[in-house]
C-alpha positions, 0 to 999 in steps of 0.5 A, a space after each residue: 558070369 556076373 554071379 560068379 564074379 560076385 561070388 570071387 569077389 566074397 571069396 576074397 579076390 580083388 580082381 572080379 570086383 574090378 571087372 564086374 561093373 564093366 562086364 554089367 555094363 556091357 551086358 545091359 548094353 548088349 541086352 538093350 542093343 539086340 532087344 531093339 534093333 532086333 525086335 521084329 524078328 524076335 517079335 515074329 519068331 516068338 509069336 510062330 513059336 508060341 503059335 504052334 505050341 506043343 505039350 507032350 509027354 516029352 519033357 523037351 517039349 514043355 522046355 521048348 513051350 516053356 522057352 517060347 513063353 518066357 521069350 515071347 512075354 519079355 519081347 512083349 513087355 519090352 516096348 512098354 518097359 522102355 517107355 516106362 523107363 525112358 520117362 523115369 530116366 528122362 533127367 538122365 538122358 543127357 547124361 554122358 555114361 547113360 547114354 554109353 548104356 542106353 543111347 541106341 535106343 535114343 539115339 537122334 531124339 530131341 530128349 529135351 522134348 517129353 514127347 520125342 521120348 514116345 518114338 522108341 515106343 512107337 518104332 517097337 509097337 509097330 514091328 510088333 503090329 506087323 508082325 502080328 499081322 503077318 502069323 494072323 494073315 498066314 493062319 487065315 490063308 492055311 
């Protein structure tokens, strides 16, 4: 969508240049959003899906395997981006339009403090703990 507005707004169009910041703005929003508040179940779903891999000769096979992984390596690396993120940003944080972008996943920390911006981190590192600890536990019981 964010493409094909930029692509509007080369052909000449005034209108797709008005949008594209609000609609950029929205999905980095949205992204952040369900990245976090739904990290366990993408944590889990992933790491099931990149468990019980299947190659084949079937290319819907390789496209599904080839999902699972690229899922399962943006949840993976989520916790450690936004902790690199939150520390590069930490001047912004009070900042009222980056936190209308980014504040839920900071939302009712004490920014001033370097430590409470590890919190995020922690909250995402033990979902995925436990959801490792649920597909390691399953396999050992099968």
């Amino acid at each position: 969508m964010l493409a094909l507005l930029k692509l509007l707004s080369k052909r000449g169009y005034q209108r797709p240049l008005e949008w594209y910041p609000k609609l950029k703005r929205f999905l980095i929003k949205l992204i952040s959003g369900v990245l976090y508040e739904s990290f366990l179940e993408l944590h889990l779903s992933s790491t099931i899906s990149v468990n019980n891999l299947l190659f084949s000769s079937h290319s819907g096979d390789w496209i599904g395997a080839s999902t699972s992984i690229l899922v399962a390596l943006v949840v993976n690396i989520f916790p450690f981006g936004l902790l690199c993120f939150l520390y590069c940003k930490k001047s912004q944080l009070e900042d009222e339009e980056f936190k209308a972008r980014f504040g839920i996943v900071y939302e009712g920390l004490d920014t001033s403090r370097k430590t409470s911006l590890v919190f995020p981190f922690i909250f995402l590192m033990r979902r995925m703990i436990f959801s490792l600890l649920v597909v390691l536990v399953h396999q050992s019981l099968l």
